[in-house]
C-alpha positions as CSV (number, residue, x, y, z in Angstrom):
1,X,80.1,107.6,82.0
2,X,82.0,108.5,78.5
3,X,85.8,109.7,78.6
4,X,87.1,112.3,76.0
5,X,89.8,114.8,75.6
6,X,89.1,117.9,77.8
7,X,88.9,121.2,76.2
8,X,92.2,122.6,74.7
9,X,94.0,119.7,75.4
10,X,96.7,118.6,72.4
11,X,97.6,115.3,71.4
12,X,100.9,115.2,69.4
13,X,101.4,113.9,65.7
14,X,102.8,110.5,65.5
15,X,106.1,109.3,67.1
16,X,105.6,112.8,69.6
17,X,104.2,111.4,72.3
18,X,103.6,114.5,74.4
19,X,100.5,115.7,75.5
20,X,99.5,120.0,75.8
21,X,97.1,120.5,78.9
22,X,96.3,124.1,78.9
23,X,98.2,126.4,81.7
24,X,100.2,123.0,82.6
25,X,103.7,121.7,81.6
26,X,103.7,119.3,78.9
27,X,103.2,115.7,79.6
28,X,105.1,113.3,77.9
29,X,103.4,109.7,77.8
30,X,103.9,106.1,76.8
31,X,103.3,104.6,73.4
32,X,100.2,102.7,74.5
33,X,98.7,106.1,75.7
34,X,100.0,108.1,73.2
35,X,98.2,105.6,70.5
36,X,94.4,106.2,72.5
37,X,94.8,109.9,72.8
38,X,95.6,109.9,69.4
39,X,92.4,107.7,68.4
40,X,89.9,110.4,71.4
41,X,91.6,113.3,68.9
42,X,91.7,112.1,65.7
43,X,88.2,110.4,65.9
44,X,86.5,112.9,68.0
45,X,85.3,109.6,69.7
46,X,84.9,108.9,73.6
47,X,85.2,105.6,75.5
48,X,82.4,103.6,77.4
49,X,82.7,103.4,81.3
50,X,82.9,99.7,80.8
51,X,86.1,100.3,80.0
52,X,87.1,100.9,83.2
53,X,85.7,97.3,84.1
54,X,89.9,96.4,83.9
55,X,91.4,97.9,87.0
56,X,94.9,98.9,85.4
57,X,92.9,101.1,82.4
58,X,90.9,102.3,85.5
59,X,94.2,103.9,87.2
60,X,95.8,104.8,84.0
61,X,92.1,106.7,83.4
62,X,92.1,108.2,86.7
63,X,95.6,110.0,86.2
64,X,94.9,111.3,82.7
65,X,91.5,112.5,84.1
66,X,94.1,114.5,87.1
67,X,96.4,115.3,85.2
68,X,93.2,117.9,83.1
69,X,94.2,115.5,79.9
70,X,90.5,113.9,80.0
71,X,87.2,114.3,81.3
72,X,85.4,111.5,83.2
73,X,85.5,109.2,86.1
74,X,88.8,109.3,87.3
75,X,97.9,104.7,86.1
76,X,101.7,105.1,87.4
77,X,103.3,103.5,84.7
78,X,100.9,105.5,82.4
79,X,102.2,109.1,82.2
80,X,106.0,109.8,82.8
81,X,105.2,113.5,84.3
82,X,108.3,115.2,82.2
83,X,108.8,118.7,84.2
84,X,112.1,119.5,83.1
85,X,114.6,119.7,85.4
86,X,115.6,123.2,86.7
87,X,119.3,124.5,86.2
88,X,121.3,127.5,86.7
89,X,120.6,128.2,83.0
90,X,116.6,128.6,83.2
91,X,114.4,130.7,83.8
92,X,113.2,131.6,87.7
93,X,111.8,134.4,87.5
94,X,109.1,136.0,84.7
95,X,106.3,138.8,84.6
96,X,103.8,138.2,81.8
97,X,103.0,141.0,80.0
98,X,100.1,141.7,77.6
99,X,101.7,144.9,76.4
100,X,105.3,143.1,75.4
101,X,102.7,140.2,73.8
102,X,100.8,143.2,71.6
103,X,104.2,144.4,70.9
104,X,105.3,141.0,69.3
105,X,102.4,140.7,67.6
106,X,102.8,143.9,65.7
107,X,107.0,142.9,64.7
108,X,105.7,139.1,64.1
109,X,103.5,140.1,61.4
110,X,106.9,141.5,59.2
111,X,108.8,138.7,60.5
112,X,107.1,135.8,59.7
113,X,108.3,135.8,56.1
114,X,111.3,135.0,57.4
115,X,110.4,132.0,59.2
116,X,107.6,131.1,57.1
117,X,109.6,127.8,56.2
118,X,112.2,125.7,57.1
119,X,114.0,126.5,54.1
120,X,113.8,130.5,55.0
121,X,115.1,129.5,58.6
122,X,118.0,127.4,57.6
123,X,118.8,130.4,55.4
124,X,118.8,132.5,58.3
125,X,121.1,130.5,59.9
126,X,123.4,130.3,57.6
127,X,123.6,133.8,57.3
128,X,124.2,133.8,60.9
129,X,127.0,131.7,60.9
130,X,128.8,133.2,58.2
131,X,128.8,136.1,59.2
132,X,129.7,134.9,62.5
133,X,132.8,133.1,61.2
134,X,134.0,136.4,59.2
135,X,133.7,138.3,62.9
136,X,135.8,135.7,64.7
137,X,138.3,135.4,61.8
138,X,138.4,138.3,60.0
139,X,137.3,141.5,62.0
140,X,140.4,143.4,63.1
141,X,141.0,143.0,66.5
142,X,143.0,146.1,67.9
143,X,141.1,148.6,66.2
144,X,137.5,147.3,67.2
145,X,138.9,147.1,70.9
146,X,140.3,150.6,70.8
147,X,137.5,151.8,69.9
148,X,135.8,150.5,73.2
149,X,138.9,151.6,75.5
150,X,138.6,155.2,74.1
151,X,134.7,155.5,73.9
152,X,133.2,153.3,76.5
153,X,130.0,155.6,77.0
154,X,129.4,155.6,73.8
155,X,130.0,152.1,73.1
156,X,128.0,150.5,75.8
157,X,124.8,152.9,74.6
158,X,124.8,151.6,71.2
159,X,125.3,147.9,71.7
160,X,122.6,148.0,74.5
161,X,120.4,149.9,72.1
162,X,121.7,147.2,69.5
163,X,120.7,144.2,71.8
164,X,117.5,145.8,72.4
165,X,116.2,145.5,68.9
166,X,117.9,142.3,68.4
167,X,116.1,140.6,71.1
168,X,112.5,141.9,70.2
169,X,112.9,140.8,66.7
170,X,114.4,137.6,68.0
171,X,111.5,136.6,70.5
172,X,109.2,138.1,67.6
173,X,110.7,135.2,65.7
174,X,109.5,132.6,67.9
175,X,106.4,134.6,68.4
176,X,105.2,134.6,64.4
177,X,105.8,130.3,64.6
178,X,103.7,129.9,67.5
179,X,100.8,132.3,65.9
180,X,101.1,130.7,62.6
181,X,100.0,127.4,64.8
182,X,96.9,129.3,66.1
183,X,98.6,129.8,69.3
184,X,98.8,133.7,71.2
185,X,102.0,132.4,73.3
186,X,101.9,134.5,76.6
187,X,105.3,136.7,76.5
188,X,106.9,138.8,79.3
189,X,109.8,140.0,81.3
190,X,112.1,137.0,82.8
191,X,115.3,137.0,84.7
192,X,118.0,134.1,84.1
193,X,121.0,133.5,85.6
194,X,123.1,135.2,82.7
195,X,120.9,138.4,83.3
196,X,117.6,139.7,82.4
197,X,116.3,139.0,79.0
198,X,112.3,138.6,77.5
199,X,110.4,135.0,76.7
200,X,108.5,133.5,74.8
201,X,106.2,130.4,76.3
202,X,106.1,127.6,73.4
203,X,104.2,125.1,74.9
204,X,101.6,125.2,72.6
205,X,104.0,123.7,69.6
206,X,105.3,120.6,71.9
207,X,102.2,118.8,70.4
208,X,103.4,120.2,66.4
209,X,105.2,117.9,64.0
210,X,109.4,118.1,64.1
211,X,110.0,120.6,61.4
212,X,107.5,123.3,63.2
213,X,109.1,122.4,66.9
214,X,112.4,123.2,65.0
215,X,110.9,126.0,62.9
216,X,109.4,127.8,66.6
217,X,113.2,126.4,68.3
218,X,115.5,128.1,65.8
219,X,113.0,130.8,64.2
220,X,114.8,134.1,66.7
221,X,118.3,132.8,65.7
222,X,117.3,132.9,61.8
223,X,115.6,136.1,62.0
224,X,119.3,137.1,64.0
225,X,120.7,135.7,61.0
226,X,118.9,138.5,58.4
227,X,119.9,140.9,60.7
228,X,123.3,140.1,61.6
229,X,123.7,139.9,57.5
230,X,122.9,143.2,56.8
231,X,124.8,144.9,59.2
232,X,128.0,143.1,58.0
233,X,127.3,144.4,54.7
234,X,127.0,147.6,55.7
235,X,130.2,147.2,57.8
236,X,132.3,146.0,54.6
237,X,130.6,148.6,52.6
238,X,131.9,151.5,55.2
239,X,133.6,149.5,58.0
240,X,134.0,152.0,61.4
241,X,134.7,150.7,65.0
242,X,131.7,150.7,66.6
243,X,130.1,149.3,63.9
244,X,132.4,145.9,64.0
245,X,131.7,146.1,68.2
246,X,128.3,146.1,67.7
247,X,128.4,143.2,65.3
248,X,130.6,141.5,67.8
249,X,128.3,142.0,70.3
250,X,125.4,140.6,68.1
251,X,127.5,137.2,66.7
252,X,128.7,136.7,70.3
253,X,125.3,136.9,72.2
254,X,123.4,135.0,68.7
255,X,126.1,132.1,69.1
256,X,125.3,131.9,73.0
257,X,121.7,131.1,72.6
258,X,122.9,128.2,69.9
259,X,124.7,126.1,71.9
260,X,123.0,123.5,73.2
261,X,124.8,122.5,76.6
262,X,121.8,124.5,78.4
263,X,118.3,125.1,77.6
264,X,118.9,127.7,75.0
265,X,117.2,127.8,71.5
266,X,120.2,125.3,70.2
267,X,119.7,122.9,73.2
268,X,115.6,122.6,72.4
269,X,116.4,122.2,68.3
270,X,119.0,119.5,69.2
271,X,116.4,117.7,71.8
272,X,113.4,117.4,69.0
273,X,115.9,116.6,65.9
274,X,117.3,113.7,68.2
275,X,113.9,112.7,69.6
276,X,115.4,113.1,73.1
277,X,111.3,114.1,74.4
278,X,111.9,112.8,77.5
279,X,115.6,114.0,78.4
280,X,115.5,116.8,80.7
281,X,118.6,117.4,82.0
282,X,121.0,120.6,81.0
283,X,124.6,118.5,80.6
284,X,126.2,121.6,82.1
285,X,128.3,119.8,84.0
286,X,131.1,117.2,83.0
287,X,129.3,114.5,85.1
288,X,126.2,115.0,83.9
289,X,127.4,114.4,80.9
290,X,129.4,111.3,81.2
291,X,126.7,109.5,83.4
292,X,124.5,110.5,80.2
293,X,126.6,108.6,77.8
294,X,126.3,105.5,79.8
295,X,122.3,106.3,80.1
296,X,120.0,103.0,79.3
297,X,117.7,105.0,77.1
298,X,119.1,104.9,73.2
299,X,118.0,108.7,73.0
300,X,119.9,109.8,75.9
301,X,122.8,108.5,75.0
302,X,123.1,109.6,71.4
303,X,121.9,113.2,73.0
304,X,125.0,113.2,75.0
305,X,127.0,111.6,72.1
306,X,125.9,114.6,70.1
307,X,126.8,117.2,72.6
308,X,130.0,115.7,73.1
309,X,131.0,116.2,69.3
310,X,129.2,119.6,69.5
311,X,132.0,120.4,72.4
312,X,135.2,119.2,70.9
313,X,134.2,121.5,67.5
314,X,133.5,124.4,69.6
315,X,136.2,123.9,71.6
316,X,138.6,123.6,68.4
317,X,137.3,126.9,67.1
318,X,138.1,128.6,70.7
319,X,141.3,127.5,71.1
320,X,142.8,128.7,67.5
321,X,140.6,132.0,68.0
322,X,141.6,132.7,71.1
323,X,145.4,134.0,70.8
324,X,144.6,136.4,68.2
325,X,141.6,138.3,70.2
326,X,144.0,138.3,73.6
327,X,146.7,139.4,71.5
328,X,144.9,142.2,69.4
329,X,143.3,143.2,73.0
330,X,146.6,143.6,74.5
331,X,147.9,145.3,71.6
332,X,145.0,148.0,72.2
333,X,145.5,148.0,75.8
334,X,149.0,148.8,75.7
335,X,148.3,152.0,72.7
336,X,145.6,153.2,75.6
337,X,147.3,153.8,78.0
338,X,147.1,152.9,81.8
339,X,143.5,154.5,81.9
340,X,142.7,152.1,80.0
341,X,142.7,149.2,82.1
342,X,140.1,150.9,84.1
343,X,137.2,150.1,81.5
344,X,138.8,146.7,81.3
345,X,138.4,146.0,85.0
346,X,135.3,147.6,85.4
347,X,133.8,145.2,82.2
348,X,135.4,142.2,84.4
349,X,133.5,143.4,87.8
350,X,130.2,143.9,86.2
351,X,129.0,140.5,84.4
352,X,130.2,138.8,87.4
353,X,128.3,140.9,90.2
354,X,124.8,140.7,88.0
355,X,125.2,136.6,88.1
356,X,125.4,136.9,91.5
357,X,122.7,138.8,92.1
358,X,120.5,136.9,89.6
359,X,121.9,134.2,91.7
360,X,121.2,135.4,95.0
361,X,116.7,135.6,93.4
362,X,116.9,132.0,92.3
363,X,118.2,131.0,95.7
364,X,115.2,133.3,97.4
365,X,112.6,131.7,94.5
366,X,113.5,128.1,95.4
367,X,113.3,128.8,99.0
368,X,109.7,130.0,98.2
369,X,108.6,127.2,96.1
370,X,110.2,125.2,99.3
371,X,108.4,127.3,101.7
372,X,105.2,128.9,100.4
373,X,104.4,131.0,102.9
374,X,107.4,132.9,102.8
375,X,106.8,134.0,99.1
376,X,104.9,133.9,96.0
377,X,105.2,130.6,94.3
378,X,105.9,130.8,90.6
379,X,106.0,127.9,88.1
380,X,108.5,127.3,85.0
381,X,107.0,126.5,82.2
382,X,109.9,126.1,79.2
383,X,110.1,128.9,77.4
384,X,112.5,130.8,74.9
């Protein structure tokens, strides 16, 4: 009997040795491997059962053909089954919905000019962290966090209406790069620890060259970038306080999805620029991250290398930031009033209380996925 690739299965390019089994979580797989899957896909060939004559080729057959990568008769050392690891920082919980995915469709038509390239991206992001670096630095302090202690209402109304838009053309960002590969990514409602928030599934570009897996990784936070650009232009050009809150709101929550110390967009673009395929843990903890740089694989340890430089600058920019936002806070706290503090308590209460909740449904998911009976098992594929 003759062994090929099964339907819809991807083989990645050259020196991206991962495999895309449709409705499974990508496989990544030796070099040996990776170089016959490559030779099934590029040659449209298939392999004589006398192949399997050798018994170690017959085992290494046998899991591909489980594992829905090939058809045919039915390998340990063959696949390294790469399900990344789950943190407190992914997602456990999502809804796919076909209405949110027709939606994307639609705002993915407009913005795939903007991610079109690499060159359009990295403009995008460079627009993002200007303008990021004039908030932190230049935006006046006091007066932006008046304007929250005497309009709260107000304030929390337009930077959730703000945040909406912002995230639709941000997943629509990631959306456009997947379609552009022939792919219709599913797309839904998902719930992280940090809070609800929409996804993307991006599975179908794991198999893509580096500069599209980068493109598809960084694609929301460039099309953030445009946005974020024109609003601060529009600030300098008629600058109001709840205009500079919502661009703070948009810098800060644009800058949280770039770092890379959790799987956020920054931590996936860092993971295929490195070539880290196989690293699957989220460094958010200090031992995670030392044991990293002390890891035998040479990827691992320049991974963690990486994210230790990455820390140190973002730690630099906090701590010289830092005393002029407490101090311009205090400043407005103390014009306000007393009454004041109330909004300021009632801002420290919240975030806390809706990551212990979110907290509170991972716990019930894993003791699902633990205990199937008691619940509806759910799997976790990456996703943005």
């Amino acid at each position: 009997m003759a062994i090929s690739l099964a339907p819809g299965v991807r083989v990645g390019f050259s020196g991206n040795p991962v495999v895309v089994v449709p409705g499974r979580d990508p496989l990544v797989v030796d070099t040996d491997t990776h170089d016959f899957l490559l030779r099934l896909a590029n040659e449209d060939a298939s392999v004589p059962a006398l192949v399997l004559d050798d018994c170690d080729t017959a085992r290494s057959v046998q899991l591909l053909v489980d594992h829905g990568v090939l058809e045919g008769e039915s390998a340990d050392r063959t696949i390294r089954h790469q399900t990344y690891a789950p943190s407190l920082s992914d997602l456990y919980f999502r809804r796919d919905s076909h209405l949110l995915q027709q939606l994307f469709a639609g705002v993915a038509a407009a913005t795939g000019r903007l991610v079109a390239s690499t060159a359009s991206v990295g403009s995008g992001l460079a627009m993002l962290l200007a303008a990021s670096a004039f908030v932190i630095w230049t935006l006046p302090v006091t007066s932006t966090m008046t304007t929250v202690l005497d309009s709260p209402g107000t304030v929390i109304m337009l930077v959730f209406a703000a945040q909406a838009v912002r995230l639709l053309l941000h997943e629509s960002g990631h959306y456009a790069v997947a379609a552009q590969c022939g792919d219709r990514p599913r797309v839904g409602l998902g719930l992280y620890l940090a809070g609800p928030s929409l996804y993307v599934n991006l599975s179908h570009l794991e198999s893509e060259r580096v500069s599209t897996r980068l493109r598809g990784d960084l694609a929301g936070l460039a099309v953030d970038g445009y946005l974020i650009a024109i609003l601060t232009l529009a600030y300098l050009w008629h600058p109001d306080g709840l205009a500079a809150i919502v661009l703070l709101s948009l810098c800060t929550v644009a800058l949280t999805s770039l770092r890379p110390t959790e799987k956020s967009d920054g931590y996936w673009a860092l993971r295929d620029a490195m070539g880290a395929r196989a690293v699957s843990a989220t460094w958010a903890t200090p031992r995670a991250l030392l044991t990293a740089l002390r890891a035998q694989e040479a990827a691992v340890r320049r991974f963690a290398r990486a994210l230790v430089a990455i820390y140190i600058a973002f730690g630099v920019v906090a701590l010289c930031s830092l005393p002029r936002w407490l101090f311009g806070t205090y400043r407005a706290v103390i014009e306000a009033g007393p009454r004041s503090l109330a909004v300021v308590l009632l801002a420290g209460v919240a975030y806390p209380t809706m990551m212990v909740i979110a907290l509170m449904v991972v716990r019930r998911s894993r003791a699902s996925r633990l205990h199937p009976t008691r619940g509806r098992h759910r799997r976790h594929n990456w996703s943005r």
